[in-house]
C-alpha positions in Angstrom: -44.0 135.8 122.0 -41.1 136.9 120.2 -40.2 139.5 117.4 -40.2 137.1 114.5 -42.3 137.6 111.6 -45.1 135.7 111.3 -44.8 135.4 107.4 -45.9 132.2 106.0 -43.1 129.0 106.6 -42.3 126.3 104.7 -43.2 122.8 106.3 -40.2 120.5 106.9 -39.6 118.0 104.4 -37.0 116.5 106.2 -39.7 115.4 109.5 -42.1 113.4 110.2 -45.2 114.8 110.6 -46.7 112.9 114.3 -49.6 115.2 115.8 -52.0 117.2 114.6 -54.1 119.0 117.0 -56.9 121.7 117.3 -56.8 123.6 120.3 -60.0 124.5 122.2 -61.2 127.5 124.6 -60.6 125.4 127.5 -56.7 125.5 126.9 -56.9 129.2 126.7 -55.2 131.9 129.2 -56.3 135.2 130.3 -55.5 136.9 127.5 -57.3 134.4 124.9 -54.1 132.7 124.1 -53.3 129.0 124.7 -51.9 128.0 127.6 -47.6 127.4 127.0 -48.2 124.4 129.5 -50.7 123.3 126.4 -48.4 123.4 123.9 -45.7 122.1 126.0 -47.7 118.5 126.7 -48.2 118.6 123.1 -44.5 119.3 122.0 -43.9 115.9 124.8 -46.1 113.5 122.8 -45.0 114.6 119.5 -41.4 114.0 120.8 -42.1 111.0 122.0 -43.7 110.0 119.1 -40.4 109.4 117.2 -38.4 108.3 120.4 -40.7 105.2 120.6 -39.6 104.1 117.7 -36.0 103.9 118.7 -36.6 102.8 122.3 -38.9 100.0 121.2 -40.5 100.1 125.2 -41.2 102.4 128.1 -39.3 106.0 128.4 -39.7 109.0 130.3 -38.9 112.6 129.3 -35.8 113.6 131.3 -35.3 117.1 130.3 -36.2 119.9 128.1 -33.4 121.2 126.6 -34.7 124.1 124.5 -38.6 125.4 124.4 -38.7 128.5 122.2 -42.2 130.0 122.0 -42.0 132.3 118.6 -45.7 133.0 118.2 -49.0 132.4 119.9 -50.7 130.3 119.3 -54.9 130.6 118.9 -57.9 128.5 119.3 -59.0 127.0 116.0 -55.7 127.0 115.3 -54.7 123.6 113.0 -51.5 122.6 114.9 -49.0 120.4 113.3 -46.0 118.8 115.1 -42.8 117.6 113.4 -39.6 115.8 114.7 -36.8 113.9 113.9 -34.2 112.4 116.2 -31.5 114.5 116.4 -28.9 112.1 119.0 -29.7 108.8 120.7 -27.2 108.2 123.1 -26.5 104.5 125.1 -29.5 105.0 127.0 -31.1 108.7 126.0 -32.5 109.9 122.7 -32.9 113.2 121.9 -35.7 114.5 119.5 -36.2 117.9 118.0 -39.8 119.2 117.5 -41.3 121.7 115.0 -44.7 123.2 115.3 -46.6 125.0 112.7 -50.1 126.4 113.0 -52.5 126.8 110.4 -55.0 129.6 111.9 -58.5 129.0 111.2 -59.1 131.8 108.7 -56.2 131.0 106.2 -55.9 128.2 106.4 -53.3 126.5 104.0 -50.5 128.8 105.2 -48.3 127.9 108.1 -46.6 130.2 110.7 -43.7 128.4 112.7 -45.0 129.4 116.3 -42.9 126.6 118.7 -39.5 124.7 118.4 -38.0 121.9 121.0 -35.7 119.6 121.9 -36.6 117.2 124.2 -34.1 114.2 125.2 -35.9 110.9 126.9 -34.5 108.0 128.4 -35.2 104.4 128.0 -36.6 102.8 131.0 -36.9 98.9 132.2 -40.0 97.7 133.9 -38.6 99.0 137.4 -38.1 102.3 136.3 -34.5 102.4 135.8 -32.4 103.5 132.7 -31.7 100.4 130.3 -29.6 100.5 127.4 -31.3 101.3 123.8 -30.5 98.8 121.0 -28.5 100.0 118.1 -30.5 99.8 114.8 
């Protein structure tokens, strides 16, 4: 967790909202928090959300290039996951991901509490990178 404030955000107009998610006691740690490794399969789906739409087929996620956690995260919390496609390359795209959580008790305001950037590649039938048709 990081020093930010955790005074109400703003949602992103300029996203696409693609995952909303409750988390549950089971993806808790020790100290009552949610797992990081939670959040971080979440941030991958919502990623991939968006590149599936410009790879049109099968991808993997080739790297994490930035995973900043800036506040827990809680059970009940009301997750919601944002991206847009920031680069697609010849055969990589790489999507930035907001999440915002709306905790159980207010809800209605949002506290930014994880931002990504994942980049994927486009993948033929073999597994191998294959080139992503321009739009």
């Amino acid at each position: 967790m990081s020093a930010n404030s955790s005074a109400p955000a703003t949602l992103p107009t300029d996203k696409d909202l693609v995952l909303k998610v409750i988390p549950m006691p089971a993806d808790c740690n020790a100290n009552g928090d949610i797992f990081g490794g939670w959040v971080m399969a979440q941030v991958d789906l919502a990623g991939a959300v968006m590149a599936a739409r410009a790879v049109k087929g099968r991808m993997a996620t080739v790297a994490v290039n930035e995973f900043i956690f800036k506040q827990p995260v809680r059970v009940g919390d009301i997750l919601s996951f944002y991206s847009h496609v920031s680069r697609v390359g010849n055969t990589s795209i790489t999507v930035q991901v907001e999440v915002f959580a709306e905790r159980f008790q207010t809800q209605g305001n949002y506290i930014k509490v994880t931002e990504a950037s994942l980049t994927y590649v486009a993948i033929d039938e073999s597994g191998k990178p294959r080139p992503i048709a321009k739009a």
